[in-house]
Structures are given as structure tokens and as C-alpha cells.
N, CA and C of each residue as an Amber inpcrd file, in Angstrom:
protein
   258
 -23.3330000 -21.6760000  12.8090000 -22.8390000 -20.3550000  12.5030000
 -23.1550000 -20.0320000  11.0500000 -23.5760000 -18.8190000  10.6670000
 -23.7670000 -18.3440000   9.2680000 -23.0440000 -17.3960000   9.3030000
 -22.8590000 -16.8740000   7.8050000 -22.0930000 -15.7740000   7.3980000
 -20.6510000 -15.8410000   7.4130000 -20.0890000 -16.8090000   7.6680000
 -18.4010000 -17.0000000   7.4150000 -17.8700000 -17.3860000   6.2470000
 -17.3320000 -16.9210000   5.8170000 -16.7590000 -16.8000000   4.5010000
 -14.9060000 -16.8900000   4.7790000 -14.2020000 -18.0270000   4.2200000
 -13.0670000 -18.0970000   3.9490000 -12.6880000 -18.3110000   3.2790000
 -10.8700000 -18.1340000   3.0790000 -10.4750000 -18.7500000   1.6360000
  -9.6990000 -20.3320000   1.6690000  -9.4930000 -20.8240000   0.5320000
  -9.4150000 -22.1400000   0.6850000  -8.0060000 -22.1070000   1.9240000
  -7.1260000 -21.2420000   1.4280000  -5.8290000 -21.1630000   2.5700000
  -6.6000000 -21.1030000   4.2750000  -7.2290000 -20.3790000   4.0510000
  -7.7190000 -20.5590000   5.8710000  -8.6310000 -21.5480000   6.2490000
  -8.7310000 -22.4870000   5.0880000  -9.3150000 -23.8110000   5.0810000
  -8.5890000 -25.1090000   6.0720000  -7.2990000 -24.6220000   4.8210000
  -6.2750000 -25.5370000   5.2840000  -5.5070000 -25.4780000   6.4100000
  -5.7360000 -24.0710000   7.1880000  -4.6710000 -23.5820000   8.4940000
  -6.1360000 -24.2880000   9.6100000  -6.9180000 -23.8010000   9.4340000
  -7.8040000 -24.7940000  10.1980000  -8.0540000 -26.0740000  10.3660000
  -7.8510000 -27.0950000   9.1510000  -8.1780000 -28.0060000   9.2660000
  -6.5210000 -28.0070000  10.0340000  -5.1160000 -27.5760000   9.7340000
  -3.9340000 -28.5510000  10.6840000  -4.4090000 -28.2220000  12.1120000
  -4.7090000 -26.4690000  12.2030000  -4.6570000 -26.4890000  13.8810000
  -6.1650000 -27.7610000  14.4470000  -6.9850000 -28.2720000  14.0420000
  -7.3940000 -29.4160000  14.0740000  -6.6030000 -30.4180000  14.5420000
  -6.2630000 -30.9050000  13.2160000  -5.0650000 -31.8940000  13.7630000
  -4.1800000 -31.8060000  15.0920000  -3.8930000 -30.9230000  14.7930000
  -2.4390000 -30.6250000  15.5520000  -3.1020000 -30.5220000  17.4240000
  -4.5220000 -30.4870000  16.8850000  -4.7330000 -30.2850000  18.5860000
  -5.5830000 -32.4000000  18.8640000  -5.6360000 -33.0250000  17.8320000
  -5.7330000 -34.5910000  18.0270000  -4.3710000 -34.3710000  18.4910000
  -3.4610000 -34.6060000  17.6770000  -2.0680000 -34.8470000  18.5350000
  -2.3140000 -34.5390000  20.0230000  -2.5150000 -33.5300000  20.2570000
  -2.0420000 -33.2830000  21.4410000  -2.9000000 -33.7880000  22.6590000
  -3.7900000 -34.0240000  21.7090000  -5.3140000 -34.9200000  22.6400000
  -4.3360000 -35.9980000  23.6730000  -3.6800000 -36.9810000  22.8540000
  -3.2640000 -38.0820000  23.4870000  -2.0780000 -37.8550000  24.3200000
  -1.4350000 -36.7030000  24.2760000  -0.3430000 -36.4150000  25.5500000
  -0.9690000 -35.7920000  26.5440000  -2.5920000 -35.4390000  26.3500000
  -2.9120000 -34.4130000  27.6290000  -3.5570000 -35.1030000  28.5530000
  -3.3900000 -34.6550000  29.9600000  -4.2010000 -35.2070000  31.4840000
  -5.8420000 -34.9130000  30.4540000  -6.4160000 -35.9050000  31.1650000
  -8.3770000 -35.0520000  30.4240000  -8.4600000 -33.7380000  31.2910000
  -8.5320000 -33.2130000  32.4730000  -8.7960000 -31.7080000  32.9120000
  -8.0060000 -31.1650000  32.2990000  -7.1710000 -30.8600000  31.4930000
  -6.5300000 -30.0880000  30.5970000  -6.5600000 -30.1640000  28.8510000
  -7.0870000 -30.9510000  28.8350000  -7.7050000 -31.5010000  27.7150000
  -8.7380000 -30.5970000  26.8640000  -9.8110000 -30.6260000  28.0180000
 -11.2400000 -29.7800000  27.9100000 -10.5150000 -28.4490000  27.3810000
  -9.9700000 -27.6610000  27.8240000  -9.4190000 -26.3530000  27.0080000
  -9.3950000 -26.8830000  25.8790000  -8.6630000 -27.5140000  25.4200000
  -7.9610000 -27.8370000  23.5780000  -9.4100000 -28.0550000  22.9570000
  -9.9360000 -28.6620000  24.0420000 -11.5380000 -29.6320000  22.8250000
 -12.4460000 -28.8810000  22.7440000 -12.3750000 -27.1200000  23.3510000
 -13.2700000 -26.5610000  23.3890000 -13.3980000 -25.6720000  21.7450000
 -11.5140000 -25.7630000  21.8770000 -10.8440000 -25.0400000  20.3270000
 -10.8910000 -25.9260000  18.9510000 -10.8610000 -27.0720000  19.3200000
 -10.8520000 -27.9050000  18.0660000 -12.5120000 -28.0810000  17.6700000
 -13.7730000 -28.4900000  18.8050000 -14.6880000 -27.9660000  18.6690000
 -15.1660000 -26.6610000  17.7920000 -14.8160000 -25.8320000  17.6590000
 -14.7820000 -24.2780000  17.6970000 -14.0710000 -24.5480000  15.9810000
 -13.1990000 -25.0680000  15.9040000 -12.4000000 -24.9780000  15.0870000
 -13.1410000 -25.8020000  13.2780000 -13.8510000 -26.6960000  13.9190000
 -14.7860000 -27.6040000  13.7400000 -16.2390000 -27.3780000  13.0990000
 -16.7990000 -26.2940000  13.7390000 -17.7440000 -25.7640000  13.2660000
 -17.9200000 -24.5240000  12.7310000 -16.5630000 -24.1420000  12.6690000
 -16.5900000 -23.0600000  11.5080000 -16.0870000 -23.7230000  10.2610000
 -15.2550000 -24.4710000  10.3290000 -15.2760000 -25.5060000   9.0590000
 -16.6220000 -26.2340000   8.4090000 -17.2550000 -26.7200000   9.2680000
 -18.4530000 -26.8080000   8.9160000 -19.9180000 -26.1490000   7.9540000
 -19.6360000 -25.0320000   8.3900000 -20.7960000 -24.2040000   8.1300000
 -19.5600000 -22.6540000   7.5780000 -18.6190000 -22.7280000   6.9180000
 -18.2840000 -21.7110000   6.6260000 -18.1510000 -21.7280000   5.0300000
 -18.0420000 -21.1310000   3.9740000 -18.5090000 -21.1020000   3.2720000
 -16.8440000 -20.6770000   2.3530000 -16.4900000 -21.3610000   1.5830000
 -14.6040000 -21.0680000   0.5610000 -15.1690000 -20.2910000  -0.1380000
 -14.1510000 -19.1740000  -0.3370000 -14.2280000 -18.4690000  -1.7260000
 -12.9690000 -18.5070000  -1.9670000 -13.4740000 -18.6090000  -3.6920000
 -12.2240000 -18.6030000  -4.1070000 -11.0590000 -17.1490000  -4.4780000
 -10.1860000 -17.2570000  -4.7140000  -9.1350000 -16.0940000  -4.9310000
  -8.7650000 -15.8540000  -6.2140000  -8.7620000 -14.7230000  -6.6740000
  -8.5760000 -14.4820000  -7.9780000  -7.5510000 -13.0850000  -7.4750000
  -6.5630000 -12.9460000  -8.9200000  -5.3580000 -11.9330000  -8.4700000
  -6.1510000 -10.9130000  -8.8570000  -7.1690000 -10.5780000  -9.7960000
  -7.5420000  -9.2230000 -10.0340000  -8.7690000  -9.1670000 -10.9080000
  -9.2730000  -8.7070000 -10.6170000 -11.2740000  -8.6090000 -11.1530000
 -11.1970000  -8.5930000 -13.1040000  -9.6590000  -7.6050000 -13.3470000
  -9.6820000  -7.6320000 -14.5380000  -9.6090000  -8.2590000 -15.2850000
  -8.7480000  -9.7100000 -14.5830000  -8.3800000 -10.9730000 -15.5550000
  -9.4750000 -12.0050000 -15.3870000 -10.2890000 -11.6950000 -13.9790000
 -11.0690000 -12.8970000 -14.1340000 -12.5230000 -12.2060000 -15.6220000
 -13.0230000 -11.1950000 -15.3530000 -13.8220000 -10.4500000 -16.4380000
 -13.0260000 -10.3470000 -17.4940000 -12.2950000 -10.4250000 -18.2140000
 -11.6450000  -9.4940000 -19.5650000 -12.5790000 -10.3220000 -20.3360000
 -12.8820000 -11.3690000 -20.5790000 -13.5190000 -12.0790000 -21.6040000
 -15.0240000 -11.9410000 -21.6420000 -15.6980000 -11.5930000 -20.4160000
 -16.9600000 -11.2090000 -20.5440000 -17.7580000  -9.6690000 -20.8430000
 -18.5950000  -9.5610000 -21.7040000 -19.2010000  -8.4530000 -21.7120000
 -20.2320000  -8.3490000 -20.0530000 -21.0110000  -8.9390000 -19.6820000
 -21.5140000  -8.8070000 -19.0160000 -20.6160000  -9.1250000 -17.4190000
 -20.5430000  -8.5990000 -17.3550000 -19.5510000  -9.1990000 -15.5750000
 -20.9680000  -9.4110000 -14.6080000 -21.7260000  -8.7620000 -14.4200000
 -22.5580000  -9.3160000 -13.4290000 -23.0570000 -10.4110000 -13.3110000
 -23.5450000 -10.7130000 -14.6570000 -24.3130000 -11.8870000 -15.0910000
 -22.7720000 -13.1320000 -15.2270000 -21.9470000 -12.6400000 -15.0790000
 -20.7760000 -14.0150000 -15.1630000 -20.5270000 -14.0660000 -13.5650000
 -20.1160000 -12.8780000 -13.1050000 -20.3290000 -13.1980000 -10.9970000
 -21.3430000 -13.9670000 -10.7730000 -22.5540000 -13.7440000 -10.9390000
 -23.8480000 -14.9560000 -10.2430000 -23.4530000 -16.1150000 -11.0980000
 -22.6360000 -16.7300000 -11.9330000 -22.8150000 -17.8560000 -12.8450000
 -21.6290000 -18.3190000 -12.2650000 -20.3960000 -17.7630000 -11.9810000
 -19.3360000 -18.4910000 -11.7760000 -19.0170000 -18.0820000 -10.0830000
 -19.2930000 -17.3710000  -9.6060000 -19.1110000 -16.7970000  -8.1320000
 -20.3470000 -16.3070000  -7.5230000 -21.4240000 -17.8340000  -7.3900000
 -22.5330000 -17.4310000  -6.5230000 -22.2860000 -16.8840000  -5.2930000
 -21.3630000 -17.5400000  -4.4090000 -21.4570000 -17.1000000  -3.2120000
 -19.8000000 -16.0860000  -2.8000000 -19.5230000 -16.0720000  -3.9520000
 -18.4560000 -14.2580000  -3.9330000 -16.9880000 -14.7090000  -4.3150000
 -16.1060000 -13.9400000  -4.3540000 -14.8000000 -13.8950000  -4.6110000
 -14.0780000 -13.1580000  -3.7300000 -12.8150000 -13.1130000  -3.3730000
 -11.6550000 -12.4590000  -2.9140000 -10.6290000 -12.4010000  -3.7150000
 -11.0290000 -10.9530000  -4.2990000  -9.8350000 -10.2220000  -4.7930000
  -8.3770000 -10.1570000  -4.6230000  -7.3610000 -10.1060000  -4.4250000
  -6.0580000 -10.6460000  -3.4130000  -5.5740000  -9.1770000  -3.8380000
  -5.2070000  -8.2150000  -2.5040000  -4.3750000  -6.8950000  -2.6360000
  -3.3530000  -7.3280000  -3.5410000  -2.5460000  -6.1470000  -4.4480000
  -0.9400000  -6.2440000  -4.5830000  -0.4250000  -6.0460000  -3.6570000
């Protein structure tokens, strides 16, 4: 998969529902199983190939110190940022 972009928080909610579906690996019949392993699979390879950005509270504090902001985005945020609403 390309083009997925998350933040480290939906890093971490993925990697438990991961987990949380091993757990459940070992209480399940295997024909009922295959559902869960299709999601942890799934779950798996967007972790893989998805790409963290990081979070910053507001464009102004991460720039105030630079004159150039563009040239500090490609240097410190090659592959982007998420702004966080108020």
C-alpha cells in the first residue's frame, strides 16, 4: 500500500488492535479465526508501509524561528506534518 500517512497515535491504536487480536488468536476455533487474521493481516500492512507524521500544535510555533519556512519544511518535515485543530 502507498500513500498512507498516520500519526504516531494511530500508530499505537494499531499496533494494540494487533495485539489484542493475538490474544484472541488462542481462544478462537481456526474457522473463526480466519475473520480476525484477515484484520490483523490488514492491520499489519498498513503499519508496514504507512508512513508517521509527526504533530505539531500550530505552524506558528513550529516556524517562528525561521525566516525561510519552506526551506525548514523539506529539512525537518520531508514527508509532512499534521497540524492539530484547536
Amino acid at each position: 500500500m502507498k500513500g498512507i500517512y498516520i500519526t504516531e497515535e494511530g500508530k499505537k491504536e494499531l499496533e494494540v488492535k494487533i495485539a489484542e487480536l493475538e490474544i484472541l488468536k488462542e481462544d478462537c476455533e481456526d474457522c473463526i479465526w480466519r475473520e480476525y487474521n484477515s484484520s490483523q493481516v490488514t492491520y499489519q500492512e498498513i503499519l508496514s508501509s504507512a508512513i508517521v507524521l509527526p504533530v505539531e500544535k500550530s505552524w506558528i510555533e513550529v516556524c517562528s524561528d525561521y525566516d525561510d519556512t519552506s526551506d525548514f519544511f523539506k529539512k525537518c518535515y520531508p514527508n509532512g506534518l499534521v497540524i492539530q485543530p484547536k
